[in-house]
C-alpha positions as CSV (number, residue, x, y, z in Angstrom):
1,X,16.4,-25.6,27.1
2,X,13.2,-24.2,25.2
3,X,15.6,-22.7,22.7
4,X,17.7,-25.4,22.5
5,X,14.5,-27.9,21.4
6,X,13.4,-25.4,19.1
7,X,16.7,-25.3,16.9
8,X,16.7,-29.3,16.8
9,X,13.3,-29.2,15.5
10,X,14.1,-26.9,12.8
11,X,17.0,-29.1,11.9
12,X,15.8,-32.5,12.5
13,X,16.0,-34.9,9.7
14,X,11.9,-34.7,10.1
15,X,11.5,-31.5,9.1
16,X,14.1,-31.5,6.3
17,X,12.6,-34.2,5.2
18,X,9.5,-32.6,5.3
19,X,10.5,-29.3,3.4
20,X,12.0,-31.9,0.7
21,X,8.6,-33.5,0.6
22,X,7.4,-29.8,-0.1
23,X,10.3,-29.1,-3.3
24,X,9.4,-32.2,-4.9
25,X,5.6,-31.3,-4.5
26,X,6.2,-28.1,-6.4
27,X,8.6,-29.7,-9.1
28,X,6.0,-32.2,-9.8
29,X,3.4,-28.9,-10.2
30,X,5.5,-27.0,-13.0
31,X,6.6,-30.7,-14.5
32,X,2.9,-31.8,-14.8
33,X,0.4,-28.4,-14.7
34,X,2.0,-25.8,-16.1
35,X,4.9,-26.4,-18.2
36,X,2.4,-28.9,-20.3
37,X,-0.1,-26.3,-20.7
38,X,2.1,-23.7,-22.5
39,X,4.3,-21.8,-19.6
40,X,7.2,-21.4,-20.8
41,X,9.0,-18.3,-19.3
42,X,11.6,-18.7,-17.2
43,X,11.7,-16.8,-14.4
44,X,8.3,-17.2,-13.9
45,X,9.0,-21.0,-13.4
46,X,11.7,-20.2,-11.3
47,X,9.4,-18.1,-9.5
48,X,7.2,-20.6,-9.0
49,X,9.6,-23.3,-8.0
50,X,10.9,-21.0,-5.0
51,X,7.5,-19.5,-3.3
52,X,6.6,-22.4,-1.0
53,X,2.6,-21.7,-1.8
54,X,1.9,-24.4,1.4
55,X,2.6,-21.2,3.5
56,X,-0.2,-18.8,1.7
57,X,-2.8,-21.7,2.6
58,X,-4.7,-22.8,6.2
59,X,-2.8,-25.4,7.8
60,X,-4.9,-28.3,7.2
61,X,-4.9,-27.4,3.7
62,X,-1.3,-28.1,3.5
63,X,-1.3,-31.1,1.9
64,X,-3.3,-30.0,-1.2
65,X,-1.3,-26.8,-1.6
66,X,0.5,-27.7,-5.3
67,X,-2.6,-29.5,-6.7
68,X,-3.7,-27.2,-9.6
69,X,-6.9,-26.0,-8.2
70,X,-8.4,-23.1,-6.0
71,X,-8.4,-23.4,-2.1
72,X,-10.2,-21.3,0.0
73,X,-8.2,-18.8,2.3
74,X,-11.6,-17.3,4.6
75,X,-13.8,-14.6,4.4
76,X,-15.3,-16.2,0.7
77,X,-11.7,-15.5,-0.8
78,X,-9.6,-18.4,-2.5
79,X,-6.0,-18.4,-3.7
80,X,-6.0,-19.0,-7.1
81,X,-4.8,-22.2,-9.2
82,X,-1.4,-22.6,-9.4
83,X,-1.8,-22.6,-13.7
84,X,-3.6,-19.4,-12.9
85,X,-1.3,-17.5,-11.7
86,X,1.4,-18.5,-13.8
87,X,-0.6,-17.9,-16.6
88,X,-0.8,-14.8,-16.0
89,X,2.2,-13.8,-15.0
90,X,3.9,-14.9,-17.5
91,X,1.0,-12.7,-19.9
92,X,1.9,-9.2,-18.2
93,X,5.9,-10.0,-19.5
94,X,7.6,-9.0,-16.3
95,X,11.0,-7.7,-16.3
96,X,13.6,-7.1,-13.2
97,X,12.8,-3.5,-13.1
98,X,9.3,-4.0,-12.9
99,X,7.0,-2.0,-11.2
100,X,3.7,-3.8,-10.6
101,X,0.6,-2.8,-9.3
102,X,-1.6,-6.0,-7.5
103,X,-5.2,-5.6,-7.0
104,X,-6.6,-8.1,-4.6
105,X,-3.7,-9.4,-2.3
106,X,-5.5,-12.5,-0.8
107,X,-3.0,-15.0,0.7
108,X,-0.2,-13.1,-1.1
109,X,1.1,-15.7,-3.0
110,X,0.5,-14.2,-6.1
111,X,2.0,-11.3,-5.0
112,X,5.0,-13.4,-3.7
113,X,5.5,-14.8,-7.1
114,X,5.8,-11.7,-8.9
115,X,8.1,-10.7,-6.0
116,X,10.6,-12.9,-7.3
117,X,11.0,-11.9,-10.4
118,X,10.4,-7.8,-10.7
119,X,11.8,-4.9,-8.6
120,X,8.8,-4.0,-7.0
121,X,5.0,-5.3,-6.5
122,X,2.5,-2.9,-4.9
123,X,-0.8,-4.8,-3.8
124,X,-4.3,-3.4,-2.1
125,X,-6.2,-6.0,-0.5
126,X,-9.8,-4.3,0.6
127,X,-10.7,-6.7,3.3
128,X,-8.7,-5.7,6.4
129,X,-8.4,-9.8,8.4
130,X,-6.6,-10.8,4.5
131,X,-4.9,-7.3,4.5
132,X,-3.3,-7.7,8.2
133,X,-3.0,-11.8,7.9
134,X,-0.8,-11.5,4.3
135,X,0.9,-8.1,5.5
136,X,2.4,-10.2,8.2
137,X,3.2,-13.1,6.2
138,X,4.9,-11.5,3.6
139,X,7.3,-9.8,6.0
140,X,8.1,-12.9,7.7
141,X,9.3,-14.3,5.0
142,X,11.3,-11.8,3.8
143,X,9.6,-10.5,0.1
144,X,11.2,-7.0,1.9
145,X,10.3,-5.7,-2.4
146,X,6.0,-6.3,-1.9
147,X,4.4,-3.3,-0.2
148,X,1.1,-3.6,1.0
149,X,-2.1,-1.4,1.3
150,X,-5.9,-1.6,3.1
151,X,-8.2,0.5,0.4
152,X,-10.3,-0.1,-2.2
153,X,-8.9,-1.6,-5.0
154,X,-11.0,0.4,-7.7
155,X,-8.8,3.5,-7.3
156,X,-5.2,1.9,-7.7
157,X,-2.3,3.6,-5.7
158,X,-2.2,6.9,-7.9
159,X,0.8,8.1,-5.4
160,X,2.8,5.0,-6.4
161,X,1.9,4.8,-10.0
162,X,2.4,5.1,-12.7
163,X,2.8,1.1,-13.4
164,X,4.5,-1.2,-16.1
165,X,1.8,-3.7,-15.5
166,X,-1.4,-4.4,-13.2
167,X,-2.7,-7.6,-12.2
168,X,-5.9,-7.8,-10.6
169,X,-7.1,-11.1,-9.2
170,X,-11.1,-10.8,-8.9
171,X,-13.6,-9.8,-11.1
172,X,-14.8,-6.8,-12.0
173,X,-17.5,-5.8,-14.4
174,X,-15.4,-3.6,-16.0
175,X,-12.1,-2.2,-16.1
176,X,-11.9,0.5,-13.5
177,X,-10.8,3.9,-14.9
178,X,-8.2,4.4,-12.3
179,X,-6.5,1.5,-13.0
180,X,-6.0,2.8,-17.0
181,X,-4.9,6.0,-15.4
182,X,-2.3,4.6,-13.7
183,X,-0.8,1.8,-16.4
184,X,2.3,3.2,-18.3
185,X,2.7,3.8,-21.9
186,X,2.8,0.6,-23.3
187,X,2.4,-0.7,-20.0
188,X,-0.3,-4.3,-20.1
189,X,-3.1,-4.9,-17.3
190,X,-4.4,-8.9,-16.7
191,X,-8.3,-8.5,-15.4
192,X,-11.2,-10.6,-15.6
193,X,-14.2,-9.3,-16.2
194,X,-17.3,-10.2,-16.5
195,X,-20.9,-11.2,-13.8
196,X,-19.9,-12.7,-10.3
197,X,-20.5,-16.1,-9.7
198,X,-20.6,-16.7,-13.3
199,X,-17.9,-17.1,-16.3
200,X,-16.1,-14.2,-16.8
201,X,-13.5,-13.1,-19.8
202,X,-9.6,-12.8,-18.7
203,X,-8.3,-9.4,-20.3
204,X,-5.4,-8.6,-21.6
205,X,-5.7,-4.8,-21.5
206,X,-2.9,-2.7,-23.4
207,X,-2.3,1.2,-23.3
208,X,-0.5,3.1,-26.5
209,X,-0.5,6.6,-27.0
210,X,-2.8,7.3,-24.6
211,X,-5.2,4.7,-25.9
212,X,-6.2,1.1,-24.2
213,X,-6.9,-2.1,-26.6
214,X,-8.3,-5.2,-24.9
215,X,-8.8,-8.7,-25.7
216,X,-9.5,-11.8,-24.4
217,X,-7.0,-14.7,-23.5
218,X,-9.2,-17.1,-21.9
219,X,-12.4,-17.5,-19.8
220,X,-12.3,-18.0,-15.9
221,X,-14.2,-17.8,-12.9
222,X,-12.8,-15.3,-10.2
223,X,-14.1,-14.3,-6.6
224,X,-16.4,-10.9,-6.9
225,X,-14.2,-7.6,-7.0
226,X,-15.1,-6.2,-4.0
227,X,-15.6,-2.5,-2.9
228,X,-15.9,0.0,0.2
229,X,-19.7,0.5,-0.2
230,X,-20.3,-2.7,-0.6
């Protein structure tokens, strides 16, 4: 009987409805945050139209999951605004056969958005409750393309690399070596950078011939990057 009262709550017109309420939450996101503010590519739209970010948030948080604003996820983390991290998706111009690097997994959602749209996302969160809550997430809802990591952040995933693009979602006060190492040729890394706790300078970091070029596409505030020794 347990089974049986489990499958009608799954399909009861209750929970559909509530799923619907859920679509419509997220169409109403791109319709009135992002899409007015200058996203524009596709499949990052699309991307964001499919994630259900409600699921990457505490419970009781549910209910403010597709305003556009931060929401803390524990541990002094937050997941991002939802213009956030379409913004800079869209930036790092992701293509199907993608490989991206993801510095700072968090909730995952960020990760799950990039999921949907390149082959493969490769993402280090350093704090191991994040790492082992979004690990578990992630695979039960089947984004079977994200592979995840516990490790500091600073030194990439050389074994994995190297990367068409790298997104790192905390700030660092500068952009770690390793992470250059490890873009491609022509390859484009999204960082901000800057003081914690303070405004800091979104980069746009490009590598050709060898060489890295950065500038800046906007100023944000971002959690601290955080390392081992700290």
């Amino acid at each position: 009987m347990a089974r049986l009262f489990i499958v009608f709550l799954l399909f009861s017109p209750l929970f559909l409805s509530s799923q619907n309420d859920y679509l419509e939450a997220r169409e109403r996101m791109i319709a009135d945050d992002i899409k007015p503010r200058g996203v524009k590519d596709k499949a990052t739209l699309n991307a964001l139209n499919e994630v259900p970010r409600h699921l990457f948030v505490p419970q009781e948080l549910w209910s403010q999951a597709y305003r556009d604003g931060p929401l803390p996820i524990g541990y002094g983390q937050t997941i991002s605004q939802p213009y956030i991290v379409a913004f800079m998706t869209e930036a790092i111009k992701p293509e199907s056969d993608f490989k991206v690097l993801e510095i700072g997994t968090g909730s995952g959602y960020q990760a799950a958005i990039l999921s949907r749209i390149v082959d493969s996302v490769y993402t280090i969160e350093i704090i191991d409750e994040l790492y082992s809550r979004s690990k578990k997430q992630l695979k039960e809802l089947g984004y079977n393309n994200i592979m995840t990591k516990s490790a500091d952040g600073y030194f990439g995933w050389e074994e994995k690399g190297p990367f068409d693009a790298i997104v790192v979602t905390a700030a660092a006060e500068f952009v770690p070596p390793p992470l250059i190492d490890q873009l491609k040729e022509g390859g484009r890394m999204i960082i901000p950078v800057g003081t914690p706790f303070a405004t800091q300078q979104l980069l746009m970091v490009t590598k050709k011939g060898g060489k890295t070029k950065s500038r800046n596409l906007m100023f944000v505030r971002f959690v601290p990057f955080t390392r081992r020794s700290e």
